[in-house]
Structure formats: C-alpha cells, structure tokens
N, CA, C and O atoms as CSV, one atom per row, in Angstrom:
chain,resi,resn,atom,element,x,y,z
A,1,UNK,N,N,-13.167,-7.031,-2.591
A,1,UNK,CA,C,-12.583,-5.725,-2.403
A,1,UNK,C,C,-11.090,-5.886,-2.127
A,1,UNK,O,O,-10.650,-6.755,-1.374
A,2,UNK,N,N,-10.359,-5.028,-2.760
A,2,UNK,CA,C,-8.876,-5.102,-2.401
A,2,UNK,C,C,-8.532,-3.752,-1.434
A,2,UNK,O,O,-9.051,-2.651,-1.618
A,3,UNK,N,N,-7.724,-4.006,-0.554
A,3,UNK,CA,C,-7.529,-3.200,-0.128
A,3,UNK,C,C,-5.769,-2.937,-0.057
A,3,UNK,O,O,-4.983,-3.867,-0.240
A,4,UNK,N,N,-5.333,-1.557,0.231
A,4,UNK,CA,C,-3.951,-1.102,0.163
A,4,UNK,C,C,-3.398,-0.744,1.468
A,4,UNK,O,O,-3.987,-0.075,2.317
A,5,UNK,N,N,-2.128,-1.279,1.575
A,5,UNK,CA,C,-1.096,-0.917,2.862
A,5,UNK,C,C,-0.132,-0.208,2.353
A,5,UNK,O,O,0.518,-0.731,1.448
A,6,UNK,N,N,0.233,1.235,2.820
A,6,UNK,CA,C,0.891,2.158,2.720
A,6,UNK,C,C,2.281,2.138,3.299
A,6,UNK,O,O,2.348,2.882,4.278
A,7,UNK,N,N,3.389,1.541,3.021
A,7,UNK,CA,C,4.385,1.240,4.195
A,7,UNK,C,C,5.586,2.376,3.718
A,7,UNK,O,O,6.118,2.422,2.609
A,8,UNK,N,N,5.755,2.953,4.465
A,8,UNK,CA,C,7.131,4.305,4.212
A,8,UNK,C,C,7.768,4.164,5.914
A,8,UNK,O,O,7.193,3.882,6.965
A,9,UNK,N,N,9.076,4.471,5.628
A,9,UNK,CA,C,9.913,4.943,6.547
A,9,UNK,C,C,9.680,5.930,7.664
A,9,UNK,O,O,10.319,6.147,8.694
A,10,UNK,N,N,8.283,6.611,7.031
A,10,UNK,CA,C,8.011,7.867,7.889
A,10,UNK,C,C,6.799,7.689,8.247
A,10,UNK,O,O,6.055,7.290,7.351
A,11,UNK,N,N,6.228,7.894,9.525
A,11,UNK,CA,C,4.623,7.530,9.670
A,11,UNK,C,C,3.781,8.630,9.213
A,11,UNK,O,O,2.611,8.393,8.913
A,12,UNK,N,N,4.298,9.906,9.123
A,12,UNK,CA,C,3.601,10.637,8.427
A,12,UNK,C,C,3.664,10.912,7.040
A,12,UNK,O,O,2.757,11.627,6.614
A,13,UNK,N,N,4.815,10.379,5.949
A,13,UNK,CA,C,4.072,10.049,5.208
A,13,UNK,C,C,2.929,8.965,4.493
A,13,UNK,O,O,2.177,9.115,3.530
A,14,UNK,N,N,3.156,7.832,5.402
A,14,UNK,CA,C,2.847,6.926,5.088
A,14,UNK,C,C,0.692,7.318,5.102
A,14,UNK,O,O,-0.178,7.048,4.274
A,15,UNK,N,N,0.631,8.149,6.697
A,15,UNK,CA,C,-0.472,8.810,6.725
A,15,UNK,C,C,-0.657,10.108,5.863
A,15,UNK,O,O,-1.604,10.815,6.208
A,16,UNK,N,N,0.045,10.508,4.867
A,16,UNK,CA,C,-0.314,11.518,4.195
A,16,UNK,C,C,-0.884,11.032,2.570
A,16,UNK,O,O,-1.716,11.569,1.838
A,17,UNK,N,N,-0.102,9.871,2.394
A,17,UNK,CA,C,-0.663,8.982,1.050
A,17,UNK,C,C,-1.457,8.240,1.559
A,17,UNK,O,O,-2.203,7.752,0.710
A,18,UNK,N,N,-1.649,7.928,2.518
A,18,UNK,CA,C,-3.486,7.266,3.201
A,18,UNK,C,C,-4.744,8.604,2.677
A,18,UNK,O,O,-5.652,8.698,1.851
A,19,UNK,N,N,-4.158,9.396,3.645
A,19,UNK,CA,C,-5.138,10.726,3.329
A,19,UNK,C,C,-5.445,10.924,1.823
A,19,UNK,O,O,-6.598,11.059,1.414
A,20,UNK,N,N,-4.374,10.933,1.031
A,20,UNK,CA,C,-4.741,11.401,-0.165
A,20,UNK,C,C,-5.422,10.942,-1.276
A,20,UNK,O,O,-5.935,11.553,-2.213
A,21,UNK,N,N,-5.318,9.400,-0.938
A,21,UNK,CA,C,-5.846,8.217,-1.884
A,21,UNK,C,C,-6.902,7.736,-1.234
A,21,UNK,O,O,-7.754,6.944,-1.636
A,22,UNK,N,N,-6.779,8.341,-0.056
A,22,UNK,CA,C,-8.617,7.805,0.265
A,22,UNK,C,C,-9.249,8.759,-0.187
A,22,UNK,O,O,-10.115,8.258,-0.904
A,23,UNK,N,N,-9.361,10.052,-0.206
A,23,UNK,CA,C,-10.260,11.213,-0.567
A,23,UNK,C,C,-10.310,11.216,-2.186
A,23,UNK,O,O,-10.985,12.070,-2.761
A,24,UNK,N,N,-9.596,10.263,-2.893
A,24,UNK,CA,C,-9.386,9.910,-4.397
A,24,UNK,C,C,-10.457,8.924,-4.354
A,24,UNK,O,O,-11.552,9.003,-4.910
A,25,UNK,N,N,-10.155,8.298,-3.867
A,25,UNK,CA,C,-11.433,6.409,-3.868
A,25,UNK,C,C,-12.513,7.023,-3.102
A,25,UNK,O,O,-13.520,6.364,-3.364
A,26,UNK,N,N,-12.854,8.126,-2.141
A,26,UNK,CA,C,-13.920,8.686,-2.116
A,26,UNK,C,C,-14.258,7.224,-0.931
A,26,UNK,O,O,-15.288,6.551,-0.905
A,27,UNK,N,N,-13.020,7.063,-0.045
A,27,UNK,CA,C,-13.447,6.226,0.964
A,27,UNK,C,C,-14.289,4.983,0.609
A,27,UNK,O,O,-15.247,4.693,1.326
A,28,UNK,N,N,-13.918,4.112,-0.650
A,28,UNK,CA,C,-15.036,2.969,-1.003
A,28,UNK,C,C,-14.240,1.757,-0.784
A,28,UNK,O,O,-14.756,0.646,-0.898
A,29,UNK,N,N,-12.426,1.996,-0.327
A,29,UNK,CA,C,-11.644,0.822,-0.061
A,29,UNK,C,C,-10.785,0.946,0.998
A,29,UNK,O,O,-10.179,2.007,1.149
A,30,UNK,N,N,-10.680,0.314,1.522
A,30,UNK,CA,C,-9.903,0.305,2.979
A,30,UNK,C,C,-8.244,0.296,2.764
A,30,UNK,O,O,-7.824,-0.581,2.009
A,31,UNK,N,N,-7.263,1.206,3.370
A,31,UNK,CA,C,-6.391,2.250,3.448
A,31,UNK,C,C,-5.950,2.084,4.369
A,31,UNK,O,O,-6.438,2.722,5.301
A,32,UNK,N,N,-4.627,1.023,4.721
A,32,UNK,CA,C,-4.021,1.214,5.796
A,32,UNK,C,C,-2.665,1.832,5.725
A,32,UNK,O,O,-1.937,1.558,4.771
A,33,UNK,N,N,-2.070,3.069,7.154
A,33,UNK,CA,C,-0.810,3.067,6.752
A,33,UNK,C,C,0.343,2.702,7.539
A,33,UNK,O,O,0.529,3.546,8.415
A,34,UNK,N,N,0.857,2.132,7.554
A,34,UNK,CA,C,1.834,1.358,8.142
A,34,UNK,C,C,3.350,1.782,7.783
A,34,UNK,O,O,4.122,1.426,6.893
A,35,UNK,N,N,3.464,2.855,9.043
A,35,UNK,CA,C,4.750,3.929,8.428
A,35,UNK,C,C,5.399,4.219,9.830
A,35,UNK,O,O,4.783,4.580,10.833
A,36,UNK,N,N,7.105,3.939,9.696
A,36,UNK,CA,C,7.974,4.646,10.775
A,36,UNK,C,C,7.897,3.227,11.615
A,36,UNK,O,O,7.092,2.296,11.623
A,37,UNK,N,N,9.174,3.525,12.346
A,37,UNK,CA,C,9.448,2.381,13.365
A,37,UNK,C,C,8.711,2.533,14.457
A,37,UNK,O,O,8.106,3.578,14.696
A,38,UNK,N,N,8.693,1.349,15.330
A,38,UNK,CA,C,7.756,1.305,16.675
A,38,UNK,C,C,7.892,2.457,17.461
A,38,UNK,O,O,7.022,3.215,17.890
A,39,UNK,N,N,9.171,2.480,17.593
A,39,UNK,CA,C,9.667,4.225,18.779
A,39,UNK,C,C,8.690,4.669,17.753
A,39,UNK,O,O,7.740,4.030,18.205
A,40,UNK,N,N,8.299,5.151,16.930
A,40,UNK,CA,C,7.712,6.579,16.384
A,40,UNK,C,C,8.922,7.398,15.365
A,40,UNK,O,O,8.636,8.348,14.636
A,41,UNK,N,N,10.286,6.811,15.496
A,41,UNK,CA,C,11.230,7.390,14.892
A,41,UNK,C,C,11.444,6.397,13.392
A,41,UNK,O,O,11.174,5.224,13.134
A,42,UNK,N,N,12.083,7.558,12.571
A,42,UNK,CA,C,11.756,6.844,11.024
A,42,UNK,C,C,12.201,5.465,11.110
A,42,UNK,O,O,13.165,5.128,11.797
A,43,UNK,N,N,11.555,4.728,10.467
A,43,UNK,CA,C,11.994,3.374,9.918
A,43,UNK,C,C,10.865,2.410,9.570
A,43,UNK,O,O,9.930,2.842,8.896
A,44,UNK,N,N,10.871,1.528,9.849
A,44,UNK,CA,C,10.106,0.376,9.548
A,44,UNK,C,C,10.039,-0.338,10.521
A,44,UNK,O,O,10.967,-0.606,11.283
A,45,UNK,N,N,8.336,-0.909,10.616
A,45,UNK,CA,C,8.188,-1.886,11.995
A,45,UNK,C,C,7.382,-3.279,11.589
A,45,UNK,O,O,6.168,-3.106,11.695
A,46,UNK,N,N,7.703,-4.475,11.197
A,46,UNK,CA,C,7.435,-5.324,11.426
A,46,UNK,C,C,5.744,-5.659,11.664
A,46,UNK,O,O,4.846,-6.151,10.982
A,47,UNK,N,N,5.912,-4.947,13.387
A,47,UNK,CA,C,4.520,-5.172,13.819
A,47,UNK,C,C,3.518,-4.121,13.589
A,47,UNK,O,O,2.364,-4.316,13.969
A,48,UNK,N,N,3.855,-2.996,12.990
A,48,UNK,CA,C,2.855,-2.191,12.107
A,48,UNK,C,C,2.299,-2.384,11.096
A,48,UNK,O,O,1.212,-2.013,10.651
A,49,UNK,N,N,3.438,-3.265,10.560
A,49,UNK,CA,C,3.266,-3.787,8.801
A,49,UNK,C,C,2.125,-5.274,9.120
A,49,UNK,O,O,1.207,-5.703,8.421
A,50,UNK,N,N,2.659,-5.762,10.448
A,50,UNK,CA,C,1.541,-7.053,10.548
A,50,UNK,C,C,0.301,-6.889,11.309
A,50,UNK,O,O,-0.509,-7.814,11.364
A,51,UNK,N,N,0.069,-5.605,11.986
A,51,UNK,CA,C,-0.967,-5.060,12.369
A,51,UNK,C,C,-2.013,-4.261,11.278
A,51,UNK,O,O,-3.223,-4.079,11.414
A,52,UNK,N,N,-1.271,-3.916,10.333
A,52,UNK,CA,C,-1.905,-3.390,8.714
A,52,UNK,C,C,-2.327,-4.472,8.245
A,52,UNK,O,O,-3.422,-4.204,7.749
A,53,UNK,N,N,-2.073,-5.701,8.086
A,53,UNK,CA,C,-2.188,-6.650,7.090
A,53,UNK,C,C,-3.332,-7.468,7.984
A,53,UNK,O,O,-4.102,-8.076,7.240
A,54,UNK,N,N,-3.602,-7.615,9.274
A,54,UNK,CA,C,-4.737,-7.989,9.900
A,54,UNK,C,C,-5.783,-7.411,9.722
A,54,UNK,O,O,-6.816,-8.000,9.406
A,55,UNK,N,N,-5.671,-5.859,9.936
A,55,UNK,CA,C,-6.843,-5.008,9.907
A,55,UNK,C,C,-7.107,-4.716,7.935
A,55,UNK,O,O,-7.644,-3.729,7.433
A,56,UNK,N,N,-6.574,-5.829,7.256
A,56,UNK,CA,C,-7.149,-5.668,6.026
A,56,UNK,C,C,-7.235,-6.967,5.613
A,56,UNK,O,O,-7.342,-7.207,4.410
A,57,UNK,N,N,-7.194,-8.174,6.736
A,57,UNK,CA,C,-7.926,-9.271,6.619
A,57,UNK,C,C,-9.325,-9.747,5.779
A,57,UNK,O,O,-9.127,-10.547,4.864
A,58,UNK,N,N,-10.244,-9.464,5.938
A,58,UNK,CA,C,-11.305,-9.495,5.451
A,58,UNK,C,C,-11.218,-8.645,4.344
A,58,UNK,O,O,-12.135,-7.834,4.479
A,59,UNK,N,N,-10.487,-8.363,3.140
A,59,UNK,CA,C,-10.260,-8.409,2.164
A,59,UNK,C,C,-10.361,-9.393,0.809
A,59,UNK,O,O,-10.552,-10.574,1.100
A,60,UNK,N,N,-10.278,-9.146,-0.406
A,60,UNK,CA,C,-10.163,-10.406,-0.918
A,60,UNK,C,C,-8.761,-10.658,-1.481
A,60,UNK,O,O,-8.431,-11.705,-2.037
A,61,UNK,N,N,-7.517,-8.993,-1.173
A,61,UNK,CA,C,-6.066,-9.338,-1.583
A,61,UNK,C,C,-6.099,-7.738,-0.917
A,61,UNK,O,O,-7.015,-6.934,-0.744
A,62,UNK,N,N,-4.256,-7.698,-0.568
A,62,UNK,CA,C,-4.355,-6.821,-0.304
A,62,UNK,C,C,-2.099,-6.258,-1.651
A,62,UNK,O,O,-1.054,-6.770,-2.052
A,63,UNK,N,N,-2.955,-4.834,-1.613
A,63,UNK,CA,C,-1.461,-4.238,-2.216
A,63,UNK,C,C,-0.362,-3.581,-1.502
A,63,UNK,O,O,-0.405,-2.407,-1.134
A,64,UNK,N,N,0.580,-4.341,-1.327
A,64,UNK,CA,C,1.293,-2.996,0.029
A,64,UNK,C,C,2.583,-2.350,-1.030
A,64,UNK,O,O,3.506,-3.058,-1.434
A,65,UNK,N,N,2.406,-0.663,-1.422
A,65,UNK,CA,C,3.231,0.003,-1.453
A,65,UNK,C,C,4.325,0.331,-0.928
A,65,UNK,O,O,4.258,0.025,0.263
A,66,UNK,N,N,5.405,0.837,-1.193
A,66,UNK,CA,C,6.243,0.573,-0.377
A,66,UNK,C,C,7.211,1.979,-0.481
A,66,UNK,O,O,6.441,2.735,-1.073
A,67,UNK,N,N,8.057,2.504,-0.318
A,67,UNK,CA,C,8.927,3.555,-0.337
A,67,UNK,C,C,10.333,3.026,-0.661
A,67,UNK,O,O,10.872,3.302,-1.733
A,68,UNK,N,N,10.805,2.415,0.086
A,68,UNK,CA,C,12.287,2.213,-0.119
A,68,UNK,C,C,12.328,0.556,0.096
A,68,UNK,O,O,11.373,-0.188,0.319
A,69,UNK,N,N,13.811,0.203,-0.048
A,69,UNK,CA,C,14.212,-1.440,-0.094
A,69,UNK,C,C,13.545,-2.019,1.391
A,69,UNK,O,O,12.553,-2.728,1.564
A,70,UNK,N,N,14.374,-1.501,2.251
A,70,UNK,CA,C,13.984,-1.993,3.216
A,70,UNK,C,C,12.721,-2.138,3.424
A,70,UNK,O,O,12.604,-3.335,3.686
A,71,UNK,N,N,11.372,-1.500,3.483
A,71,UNK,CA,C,10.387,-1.280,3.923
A,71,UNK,C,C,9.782,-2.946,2.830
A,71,UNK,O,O,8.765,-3.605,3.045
A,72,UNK,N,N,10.715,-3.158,1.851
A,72,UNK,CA,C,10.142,-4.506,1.002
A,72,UNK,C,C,10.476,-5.280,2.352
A,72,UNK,O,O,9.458,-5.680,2.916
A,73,UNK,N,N,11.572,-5.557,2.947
A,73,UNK,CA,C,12.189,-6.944,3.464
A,73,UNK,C,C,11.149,-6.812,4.868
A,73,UNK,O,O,10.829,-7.804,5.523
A,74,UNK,N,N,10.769,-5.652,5.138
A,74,UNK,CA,C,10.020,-5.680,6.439
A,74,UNK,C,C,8.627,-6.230,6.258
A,74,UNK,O,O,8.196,-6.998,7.118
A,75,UNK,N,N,7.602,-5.785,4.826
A,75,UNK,CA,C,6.511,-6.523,4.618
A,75,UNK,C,C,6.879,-7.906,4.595
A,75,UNK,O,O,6.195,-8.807,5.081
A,76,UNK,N,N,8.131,-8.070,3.938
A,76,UNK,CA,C,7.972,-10.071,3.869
A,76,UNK,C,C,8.175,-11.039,4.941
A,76,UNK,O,O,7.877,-12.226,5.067
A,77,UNK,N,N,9.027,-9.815,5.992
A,77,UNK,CA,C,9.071,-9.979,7.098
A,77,UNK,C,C,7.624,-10.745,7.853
A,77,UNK,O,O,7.306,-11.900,8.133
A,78,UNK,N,N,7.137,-9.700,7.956
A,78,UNK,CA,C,5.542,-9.886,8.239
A,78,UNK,C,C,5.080,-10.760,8.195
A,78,UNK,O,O,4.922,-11.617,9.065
A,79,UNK,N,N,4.547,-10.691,6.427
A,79,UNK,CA,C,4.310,-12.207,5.907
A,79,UNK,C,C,4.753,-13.371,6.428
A,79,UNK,O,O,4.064,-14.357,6.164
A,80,UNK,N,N,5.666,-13.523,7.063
A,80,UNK,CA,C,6.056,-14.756,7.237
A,80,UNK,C,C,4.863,-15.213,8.804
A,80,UNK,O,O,4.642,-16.353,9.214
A,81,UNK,N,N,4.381,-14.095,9.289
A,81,UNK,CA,C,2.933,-14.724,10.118
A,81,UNK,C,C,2.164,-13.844,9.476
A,81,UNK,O,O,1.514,-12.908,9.942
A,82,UNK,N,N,2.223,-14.023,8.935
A,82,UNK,CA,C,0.168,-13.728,8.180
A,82,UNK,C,C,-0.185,-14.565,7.679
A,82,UNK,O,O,0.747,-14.993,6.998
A,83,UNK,N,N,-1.118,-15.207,7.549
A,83,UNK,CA,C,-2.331,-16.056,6.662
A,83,UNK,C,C,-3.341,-15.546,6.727
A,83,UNK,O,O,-4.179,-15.684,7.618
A,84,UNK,N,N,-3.397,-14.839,5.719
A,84,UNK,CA,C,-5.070,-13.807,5.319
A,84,UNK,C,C,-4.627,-14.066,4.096
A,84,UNK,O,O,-3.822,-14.883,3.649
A,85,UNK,N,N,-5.603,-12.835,3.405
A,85,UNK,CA,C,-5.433,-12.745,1.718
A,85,UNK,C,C,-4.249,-12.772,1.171
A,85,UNK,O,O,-3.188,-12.605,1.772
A,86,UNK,N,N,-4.381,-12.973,0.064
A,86,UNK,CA,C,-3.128,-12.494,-0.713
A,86,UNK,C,C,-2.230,-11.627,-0.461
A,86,UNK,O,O,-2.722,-10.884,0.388
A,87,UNK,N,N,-1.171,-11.283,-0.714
A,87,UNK,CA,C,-0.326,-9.798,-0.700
A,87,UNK,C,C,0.307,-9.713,-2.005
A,87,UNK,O,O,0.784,-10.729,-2.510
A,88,UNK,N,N,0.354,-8.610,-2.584
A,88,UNK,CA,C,1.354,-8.571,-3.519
A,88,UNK,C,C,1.811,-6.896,-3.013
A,88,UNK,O,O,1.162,-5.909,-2.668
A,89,UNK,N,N,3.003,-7.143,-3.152
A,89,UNK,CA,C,4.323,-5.780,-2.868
A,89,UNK,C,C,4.453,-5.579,-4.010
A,89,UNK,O,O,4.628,-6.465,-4.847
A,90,UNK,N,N,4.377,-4.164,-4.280
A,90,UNK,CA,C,4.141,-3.438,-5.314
A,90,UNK,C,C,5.955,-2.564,-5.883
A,90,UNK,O,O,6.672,-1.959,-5.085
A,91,UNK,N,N,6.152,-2.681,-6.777
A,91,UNK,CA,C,7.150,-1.936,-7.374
A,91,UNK,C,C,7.416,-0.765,-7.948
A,91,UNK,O,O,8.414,-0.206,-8.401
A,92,UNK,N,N,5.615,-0.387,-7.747
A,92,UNK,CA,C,5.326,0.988,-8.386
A,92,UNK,C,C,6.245,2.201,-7.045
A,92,UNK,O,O,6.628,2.073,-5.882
A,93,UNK,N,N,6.250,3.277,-8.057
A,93,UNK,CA,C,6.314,4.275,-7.155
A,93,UNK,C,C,5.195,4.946,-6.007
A,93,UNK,O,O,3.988,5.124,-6.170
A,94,UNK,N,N,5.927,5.211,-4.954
A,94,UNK,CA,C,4.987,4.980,-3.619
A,94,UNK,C,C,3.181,6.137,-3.897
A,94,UNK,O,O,2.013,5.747,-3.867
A,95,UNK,N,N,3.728,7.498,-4.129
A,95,UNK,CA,C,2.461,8.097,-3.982
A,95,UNK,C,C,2.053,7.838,-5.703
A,95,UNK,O,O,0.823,7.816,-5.675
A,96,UNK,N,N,2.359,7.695,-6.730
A,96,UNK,CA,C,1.816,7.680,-8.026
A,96,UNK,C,C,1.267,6.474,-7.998
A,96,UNK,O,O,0.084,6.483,-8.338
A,97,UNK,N,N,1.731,5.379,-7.697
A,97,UNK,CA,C,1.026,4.112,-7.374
A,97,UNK,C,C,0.328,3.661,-6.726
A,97,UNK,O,O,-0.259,2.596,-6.918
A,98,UNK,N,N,0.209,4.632,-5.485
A,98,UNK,CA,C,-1.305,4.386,-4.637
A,98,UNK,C,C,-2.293,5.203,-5.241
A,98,UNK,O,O,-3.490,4.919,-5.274
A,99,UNK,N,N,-1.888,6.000,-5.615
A,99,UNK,CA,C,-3.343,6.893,-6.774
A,99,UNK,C,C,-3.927,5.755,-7.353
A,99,UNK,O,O,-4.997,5.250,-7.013
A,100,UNK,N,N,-2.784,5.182,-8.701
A,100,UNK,CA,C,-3.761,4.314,-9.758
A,100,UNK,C,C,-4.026,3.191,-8.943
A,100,UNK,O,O,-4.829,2.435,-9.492
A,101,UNK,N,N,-3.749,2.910,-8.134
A,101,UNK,CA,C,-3.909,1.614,-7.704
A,101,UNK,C,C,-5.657,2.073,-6.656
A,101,UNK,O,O,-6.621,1.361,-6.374
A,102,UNK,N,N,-5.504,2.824,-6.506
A,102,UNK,CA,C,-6.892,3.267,-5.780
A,102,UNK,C,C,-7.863,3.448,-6.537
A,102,UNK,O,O,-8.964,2.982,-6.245
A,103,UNK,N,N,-7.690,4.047,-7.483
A,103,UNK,CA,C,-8.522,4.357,-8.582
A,103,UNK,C,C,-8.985,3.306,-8.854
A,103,UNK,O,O,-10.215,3.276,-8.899
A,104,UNK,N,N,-8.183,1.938,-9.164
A,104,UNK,CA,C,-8.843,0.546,-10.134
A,104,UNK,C,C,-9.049,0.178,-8.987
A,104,UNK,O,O,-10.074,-0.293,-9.479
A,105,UNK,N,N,-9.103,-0.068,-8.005
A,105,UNK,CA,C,-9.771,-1.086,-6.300
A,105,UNK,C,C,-10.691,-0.788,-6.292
A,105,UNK,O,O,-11.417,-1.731,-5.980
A,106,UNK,N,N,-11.508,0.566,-6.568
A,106,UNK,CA,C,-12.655,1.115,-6.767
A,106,UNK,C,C,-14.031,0.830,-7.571
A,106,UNK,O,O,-15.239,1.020,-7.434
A,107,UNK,N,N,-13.153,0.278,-8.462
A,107,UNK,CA,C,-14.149,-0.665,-9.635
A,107,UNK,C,C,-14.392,-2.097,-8.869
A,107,UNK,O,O,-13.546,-2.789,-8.302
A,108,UNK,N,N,-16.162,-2.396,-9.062
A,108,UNK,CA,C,-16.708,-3.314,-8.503
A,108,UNK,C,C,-16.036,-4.369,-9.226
A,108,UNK,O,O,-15.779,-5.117,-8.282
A,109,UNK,N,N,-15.529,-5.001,-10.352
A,109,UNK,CA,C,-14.602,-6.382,-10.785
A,109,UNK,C,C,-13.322,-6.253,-10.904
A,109,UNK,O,O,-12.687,-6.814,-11.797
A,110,UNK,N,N,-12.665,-5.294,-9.775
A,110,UNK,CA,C,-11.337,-5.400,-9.126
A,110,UNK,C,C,-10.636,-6.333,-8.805
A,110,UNK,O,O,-10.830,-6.953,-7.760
A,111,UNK,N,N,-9.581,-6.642,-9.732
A,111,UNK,CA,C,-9.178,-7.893,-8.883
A,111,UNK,C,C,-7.107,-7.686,-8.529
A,111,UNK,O,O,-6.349,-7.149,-9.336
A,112,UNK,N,N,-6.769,-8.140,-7.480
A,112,UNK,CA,C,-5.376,-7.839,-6.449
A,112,UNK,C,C,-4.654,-7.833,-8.303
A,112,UNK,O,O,-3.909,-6.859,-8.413
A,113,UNK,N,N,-4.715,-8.455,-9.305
A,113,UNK,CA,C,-3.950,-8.582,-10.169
A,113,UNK,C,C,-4.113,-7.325,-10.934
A,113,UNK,O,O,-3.217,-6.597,-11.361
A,114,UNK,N,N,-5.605,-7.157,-11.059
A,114,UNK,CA,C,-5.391,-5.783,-12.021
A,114,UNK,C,C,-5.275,-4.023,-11.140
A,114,UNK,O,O,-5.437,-2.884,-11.579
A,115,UNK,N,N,-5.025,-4.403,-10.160
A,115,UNK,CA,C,-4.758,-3.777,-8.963
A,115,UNK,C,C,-3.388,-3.418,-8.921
A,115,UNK,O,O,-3.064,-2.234,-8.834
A,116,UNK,N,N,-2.583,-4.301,-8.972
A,116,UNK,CA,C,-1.604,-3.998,-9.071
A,116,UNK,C,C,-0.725,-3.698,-10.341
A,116,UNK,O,O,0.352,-3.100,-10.339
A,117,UNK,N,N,-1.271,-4.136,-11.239
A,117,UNK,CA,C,-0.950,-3.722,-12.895
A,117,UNK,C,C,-1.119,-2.024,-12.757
A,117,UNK,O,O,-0.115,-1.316,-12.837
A,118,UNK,N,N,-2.298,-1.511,-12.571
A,118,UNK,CA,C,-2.478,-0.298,-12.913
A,118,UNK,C,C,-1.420,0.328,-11.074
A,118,UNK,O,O,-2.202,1.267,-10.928
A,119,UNK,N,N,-0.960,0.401,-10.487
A,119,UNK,CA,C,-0.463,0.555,-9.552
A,119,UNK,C,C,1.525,0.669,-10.424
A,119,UNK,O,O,2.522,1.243,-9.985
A,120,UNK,N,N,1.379,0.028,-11.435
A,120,UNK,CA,C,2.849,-0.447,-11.828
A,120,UNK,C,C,2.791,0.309,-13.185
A,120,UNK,O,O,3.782,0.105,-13.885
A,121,UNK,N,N,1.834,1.152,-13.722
A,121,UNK,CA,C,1.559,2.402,-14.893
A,121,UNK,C,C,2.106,3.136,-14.348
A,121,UNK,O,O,2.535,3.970,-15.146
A,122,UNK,N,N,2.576,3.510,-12.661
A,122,UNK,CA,C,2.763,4.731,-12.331
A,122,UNK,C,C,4.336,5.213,-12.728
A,122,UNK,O,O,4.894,6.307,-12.644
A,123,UNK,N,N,4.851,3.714,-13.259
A,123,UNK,CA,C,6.285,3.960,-13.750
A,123,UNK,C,C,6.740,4.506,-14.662
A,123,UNK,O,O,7.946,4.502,-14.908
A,124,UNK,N,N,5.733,5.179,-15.457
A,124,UNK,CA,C,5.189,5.339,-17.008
A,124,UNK,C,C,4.520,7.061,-16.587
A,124,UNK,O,O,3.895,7.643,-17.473
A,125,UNK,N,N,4.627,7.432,-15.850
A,125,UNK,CA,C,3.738,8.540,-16.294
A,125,UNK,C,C,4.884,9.728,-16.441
A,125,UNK,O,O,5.880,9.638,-15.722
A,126,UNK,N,N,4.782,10.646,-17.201
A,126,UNK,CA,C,5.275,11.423,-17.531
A,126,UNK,C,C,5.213,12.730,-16.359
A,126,UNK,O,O,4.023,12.845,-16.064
A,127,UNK,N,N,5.961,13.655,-15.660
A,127,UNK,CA,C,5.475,14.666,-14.466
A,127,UNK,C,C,5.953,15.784,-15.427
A,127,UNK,O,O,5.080,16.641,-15.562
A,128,UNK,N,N,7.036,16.018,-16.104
A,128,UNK,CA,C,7.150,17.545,-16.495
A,128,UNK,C,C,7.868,16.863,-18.315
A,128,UNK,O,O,8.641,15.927,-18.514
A,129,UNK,N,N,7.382,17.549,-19.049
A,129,UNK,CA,C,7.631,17.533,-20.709
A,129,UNK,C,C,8.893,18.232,-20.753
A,129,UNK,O,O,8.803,19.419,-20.441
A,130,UNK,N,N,10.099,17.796,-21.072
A,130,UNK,CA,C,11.323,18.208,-21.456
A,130,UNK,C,C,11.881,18.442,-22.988
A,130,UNK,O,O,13.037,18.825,-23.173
C-alpha cells in the first residue's frame, strides 16, 4: 500500500486536500497532512513533515505532495532522519495530484512508481477550453 503526505504552507489546506482525496479513495489508503509551521502559523515544520512520514511507516512507499519550493527543502529536511519506506516528492500540482495519485494507490498492484507517474498527469490536465 502506498500511502500520501500532504505538505502545504497552510494546515488547513493541507487538511482540506486530506479531506478531499480521502473521500475520493473512499478511505482504502492512508492520508497524512502535514501543513503550516509548528506555532500553527503558515509555513512549514520539519517535525510535522517527520511526524507524517512515521505515521505512514508501515507503508510500502510513501508520496509527499507538496505546494510550494520550500515545503520541498522541508520534506528533505526530514528525510534526512527517516528510515522507513521510500519517499518520492512529487512535482505534480498539489490538489490535482493528490486526486490522481489517490485514485492509482487504490489499485491493489500499486506501486510508489506508478503512483507517482499518474500524480505527475496532473500537469497535463486541461481546467477551462480556450
């Protein structure tokens, strides 16, 4: 099972693309969101991002989305104490890419690679016909 870390600047969005992509996967993959600095005020925290990546330990890879630059340097941050599964940081766009990327985690021969492929379609989708 792969599971996804939600990391944004804001903790509520980060919990609003949790909400939305779990009620998409119909709750069959584990959804962490790891959003806003420790105060509670926007940013990025380190130990949220490495408290997400524990509680999706028992995984077999995990995808962490991301919002902006920084919120990349803070997962690798992380990484640098984690030893669990895999990670791959995703380049997709934050809420279009946790959709597809939820969608394919869902399928029982899911794997962190094709997980994140369909997570990186979201760069590709068309929103309004001009």
């Amino acid at each position: 099972m792969i599971g996804l870390l939600i990391v944004s600047h804001s903790a509520r969005l980060a919990e609003g693309v949790q909400e939305f992509v779990g009620q998409i996967s119909g709750g069959q993959i584990p959804i962490i969101a790891a959003g806003g600095a420790s105060d509670g005020s926007l940013g990025t925290s380190v130990e949220r991002i490495l408290a997400g990546l524990e509680q999706l330990r028992t995984t077999d890879g995990i995808l962490a989305l991301v919002d902006l630059g920084s919120a990349v340097m803070s997962v690798e941050t992380a990484l640098e104490h984690f030893s669990g599964p895999p990670v791959h940081i995703s380049n997709a766009p934050l809420v279009e890419g946790a959709y597809l990327a939820a969608i394919e985690a869902t399928s029982a021969t899911a794997t962190l690679e094709h997980v994140a492929s369909a997570a990186l379609q979201a760069r590709d989708l068309i929103k309004v016909y001009e």
